[in-house]
C-alpha angles and dihedrals in degrees: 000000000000116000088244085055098062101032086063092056077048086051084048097050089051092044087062091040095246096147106167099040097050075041080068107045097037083056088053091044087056100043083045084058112026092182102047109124081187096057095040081056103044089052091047092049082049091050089044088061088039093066090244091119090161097053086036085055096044092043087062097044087055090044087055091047080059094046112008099185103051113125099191090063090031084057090043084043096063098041093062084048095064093044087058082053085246099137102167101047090043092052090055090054088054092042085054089051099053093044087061095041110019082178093054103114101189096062091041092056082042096060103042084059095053080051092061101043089052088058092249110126101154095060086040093050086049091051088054095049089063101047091049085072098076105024102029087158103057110123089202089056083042089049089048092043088064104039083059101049090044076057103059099042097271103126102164108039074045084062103045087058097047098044084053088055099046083054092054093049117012101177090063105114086185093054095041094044087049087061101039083067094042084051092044086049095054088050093257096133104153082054087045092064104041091060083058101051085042091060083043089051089061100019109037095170096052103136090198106045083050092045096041095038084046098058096046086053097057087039083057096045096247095139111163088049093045091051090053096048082053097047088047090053092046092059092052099038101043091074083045108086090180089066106058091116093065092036092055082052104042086046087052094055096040083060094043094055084037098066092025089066093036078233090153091180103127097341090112083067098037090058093042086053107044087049092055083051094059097033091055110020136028094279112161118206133158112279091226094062093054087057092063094034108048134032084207112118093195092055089058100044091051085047096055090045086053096043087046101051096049092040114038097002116182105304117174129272129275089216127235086200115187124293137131133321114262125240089235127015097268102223122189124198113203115201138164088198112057089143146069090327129117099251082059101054099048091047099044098094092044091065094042082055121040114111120268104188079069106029144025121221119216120180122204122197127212097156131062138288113236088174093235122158091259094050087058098043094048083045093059092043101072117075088232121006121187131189107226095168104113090049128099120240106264096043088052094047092053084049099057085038091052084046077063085217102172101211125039111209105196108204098182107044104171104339111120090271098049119108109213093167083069097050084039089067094045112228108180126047091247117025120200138193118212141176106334114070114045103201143057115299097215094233145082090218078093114067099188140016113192118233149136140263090252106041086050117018118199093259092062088056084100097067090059130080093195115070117250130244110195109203111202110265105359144004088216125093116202117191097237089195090068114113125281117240114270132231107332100255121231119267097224090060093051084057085250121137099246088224117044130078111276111210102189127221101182094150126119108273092247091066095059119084132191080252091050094047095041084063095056095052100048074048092057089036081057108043104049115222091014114126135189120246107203131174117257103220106158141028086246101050103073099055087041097054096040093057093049087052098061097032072067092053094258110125106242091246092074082072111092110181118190123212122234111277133168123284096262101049084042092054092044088053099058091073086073091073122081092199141018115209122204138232137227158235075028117028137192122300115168087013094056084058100043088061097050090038081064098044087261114145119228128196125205143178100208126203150194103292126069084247099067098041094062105103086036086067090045097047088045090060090046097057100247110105089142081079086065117091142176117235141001097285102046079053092056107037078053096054085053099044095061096036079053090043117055098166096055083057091059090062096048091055095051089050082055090051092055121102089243093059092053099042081056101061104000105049107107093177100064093040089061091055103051086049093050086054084053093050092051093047088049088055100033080063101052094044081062090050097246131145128252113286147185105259136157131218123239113205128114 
């Protein structure tokens, strides 16, 4: 029997999905015809759907040492090559091929995919070109065309070539989900969307078009819709071991949505779910998330080094290089929200004030400018201040390290502004987190994170791979020249009832748990005519909440929401509320601040992780520790102590109103100060040569 022959039995035995047993026969065919090319390809193309990607790999490179130049095998080869995340050598297979065949479109298509994974478009596009001779009409060249435009930051010519794919062949998911982006991209959301739920009209079990139609649901605040997109692709992804990577991510959003809707249904299980993952697997979530979902410090921590190394990885340095002292330690502070943001407001008068007989003060800028007064007056508070944000990492990090700034000050660490591709490269000798992320960063790019002796004990040293610099009384600066709060504002026109205890809940939804909410309102059950005075952040919140308050036995009018205002009617308001009462596991942080700021007591239970110490460290420099408990039932019979004693919170609220209360935490000067003691003694180190070290500050 003739080798075609029986390659085509082998061909039989694959069209009715009988692989092992075409496995079998294809092995004797070989045996049969030891120097078949054709045989050695048909069995590796057998192995391939077999899962056995390394025999299948090393079937085709025996079957080219039988026939080199064959572009058929060369194009097979590199394809398996890819599969086995070898580019390179994938992209010289293809190249191979097309030498042999220039007309040969599959490896074509093949290379200028390799192209495009390897983060060259141009050379991809002018592959295409070329191919686009002699087959203008492809809609695989047209497909390629705009994934390389879109590419190269051409986002509309990317759309004309992919809408006139999609024409040509209207069933290709990856054709349609490529436009959906290109249309996303352009702003064309509602389109967007429709190009997903086409692919999912002809394709339900598309992970991609769920995932990717999920997220720009979310983007566009359609919660309820994103959180069943994510649901539906749980459900797929969680038999198939090969997708971890998206479940870890789907179960992250839903969670997000979740909490973000205070739409509590299944979330308990999602979270416990997605933790165990990490704890015992590879699992990659955003840092941020972890800070709001677990009190384990090591979670987070393993969380943040994940997150790091696939996002930022170890590039190399930019390179300080030696060169001469400077007249004054050149700090640079590196921010996405110079503007009308909290961190800005609580960091404008340390700027304004840092000594600059000692120090200069340099800004740069990765978010965007909304042209609000305190983005001008931060603006005008650094000695240069440069907006960085259009600029790739590495050019910005040879910038600041051209700048020769000797201490980098990160304001952002792992929140969704920060640039950790910048701090990877190391661009400054000695490299700082401060203020904004509480919680470990997962890298040793960062030398310090500043922080207290309460927000992160010595013991929890350990959970941090930055060392860890304690300032006296609190890690957190506050800019005393900001305005006072105006008039108090009446209670009847804030929607509040002018005689009853007001415990106030002004913290962001995703902070707030089925556990968090049942305490309040065994709090409310417990202290007759209170009610709970919660910001209304989102169009979900109210009728969730509102459900969950009477499913408890509270009746759902307790509950007072307040609308979104500006910062200084915000901040007035909250004069309204007799006590704030405090999240976990993370806790609050600004708004902590902006209570005591107003002479508003706040109670916490604080726990293991920075997160949740937060308002413990605050309470401590304002003189009232005794605000600080341990466990879930000393939090609520305070609560209910003070709503039940008005006259206890009236002198809270005078010990708040003393001078000692307000040097603790207000005073921007002295804070200054003690910082400026933390940046010598960095630097002081690095001048001996020595690594990067725990170390407190000793100041009053």
């Amino acid at each position: 029997m003739s080798v075609e022959r029986e390659l085509r039995e082998v061909a039989a035995l694959l069209a009715s999905n009988a692989l092992s047993e075409a496995q079998a026969r294809c092995e004797t065919v070989v045996r049969s015809n030891p120097g078949s090319s054709e045989a050695l390809r048909s069995l590796a193309l057998i192995e391939n759907r077999l899962g056995q990607r390394d025999r299948a790999l090393a079937t085709i490179t025996g079957a080219l040492a039988l026939a080199p130049d064959d572009h058929v095998n060369l194009n097979i080869r590199g394809v398996l090559l890819v599969a086995a995340g070898r580019l390179p050598e994938a992209l010289e297979a293809f190249e191979r091929a097309c030498r042999v065949r220039p007309a040969f479109l599959p490896a074509i298509l093949n290379r200028a995919t390799a192209l495009l994974d390897l983060d060259r478009a141009e050379e991809a596009l002018s592959c295409l070109d070329q191919a686009a001779k002699a087959a203008s009409g492809d809609p695989g060249i047209l497909l390629l065309r705009g994934r390389a435009l879109q590419a190269l930051g051409l986002p509309v010519e990317a759309l004309e070539n992919l809408t006139r794919a999609t024409a040509l062949n209207p069933r290709s998911a990856d054709t349609r989900l490529a436009r959906a982006e290109a249309l996303r991209v352009t702003g064309r959301n509602a389109e967007a969307l429709a190009e997903f739920d086409a692919v999912l009209s002809f394709n339900p079990g598309n992970t991609l078009a769920l995932q990717n139609s999920g997220t720009l649901l979310h983007q566009l605040g359609l919660l309820e819709q994103a959180v069943a997109r994510y649901e539906r692709l749980i459900g797929l992804l969680r038999p198939i071991p090969d997708f971890a990577a998206e479940l870890d991510y789907a179960l992250g959003m839903a969670v997000s949505c979740r909490r973000t809707m205070c739409a509590w249904g299944g979330m308990p299980e999602l979270e416990a779910e997605l933790i165990e993952r990490v704890r015992r697997g590879n699992a990659v979530i955003k840092p941020h998330l972890s800070l709001m979902i677990t009190d384990d410090p090591a979670v987070q921590n393993l969380c943040a080094r994940r997150f790091w190394a696939g996002q930022f990885g170890e590039p190399a340095p930019v390179g300080c290089g030696q060169r001469p002292p400077h007249d004054r330690l050149r700090i640079g502070y590196l921010s996405s929200d110079f503007r009308d943001h909290p961190t800005s407001w609580l960091i404008a008068g340390l700027i304004e004030s840092h000594d600059r007989d000692r120090f200069e003060v340099r800004g740069y800028s990765t978010g965007p400018d909304d042209e609000s007064p305190l983005r001008r007056r931060i603006q005008q508070a650094f000695d240069h201040f440069t907006d960085i944000s259009a600029e790739r990492d590495e050019d910005a990090a040879r910038r600041i390290a051209a700048d020769e700034v000797d201490i980098l000050v990160d304001l952002n660490g792992l929140t969704d502004g920060g640039r950790g591709g910048i701090l990877a490269r190391r661009p400054a000798p000695v490299v700082a987190h401060f203020l904004a992320y509480p919680g470990p960063l997962g890298t040793r790019a960062v030398d310090y994170i500043i922080a207290d002796h309460v927000v992160v004990p010595d013991a929890s040293s350990a959970h941090f791979d930055s060392a860890i610099v304690r300032l006296p009384v609190s890690y957190q600066v506050n800019d005393q020249a900001r305005e006072r709060p105006g008039t108090k504002p009446a209670r009847e026109a804030l929607g509040l009832p002018a005689e009853s205890f007001v415990f106030c809940g002004f913290c962001q939804p995703v902070k707030l748990s089925p556990e968090v909410f049942d305490a309040w309102m065994r709090i409310l059950a417990r202290a007759p005519g209170s009610v709970l005075w919660l910001l209304e952040d989102n169009r979900f919140m109210r009728a969730n909440l509102e459900r969950e308050a009477q499913s408890r036995g509270v009746e759902p009018e307790r509950l007072v929401f307040a609308p979104r205002v500006d910062q200084q009617a915000h901040i007035a308001r909250h004069q309204s509320a007799d006590l704030l009462l405090d999240t976990w596991p993370c806790g609050a942080h600004t708004s902590a601040s902006d209570a005591l700021w107003v002479g508003v007591p706040v109670i916490t239970r604080p726990g293991a992780t920075f997160a949740s110490r937060v308002a413990a460290s605050l309470l401590g420099a304002v003189g009232l520790p005794e605000l600080v408990v341990t466990g879930l039932p000393a939090y609520e019979d305070l609560a209910v102590e003070l709503a039940r004693s008005p006259a206890l919170v009236q002198k809270l609220r005078a010990r708040l109103a003393t001078d000692g209360a307000r040097q603790g935490l207000f005073d921007t000067s002295r804070f200054r100060a003690r910082l400026e003691l933390a940046f010598q003694e960095m630097w002081r180190r690095h001048q001996e040569g020595r690594g990067a070290g725990d170390f407190s500050v000793d100041a009053p």
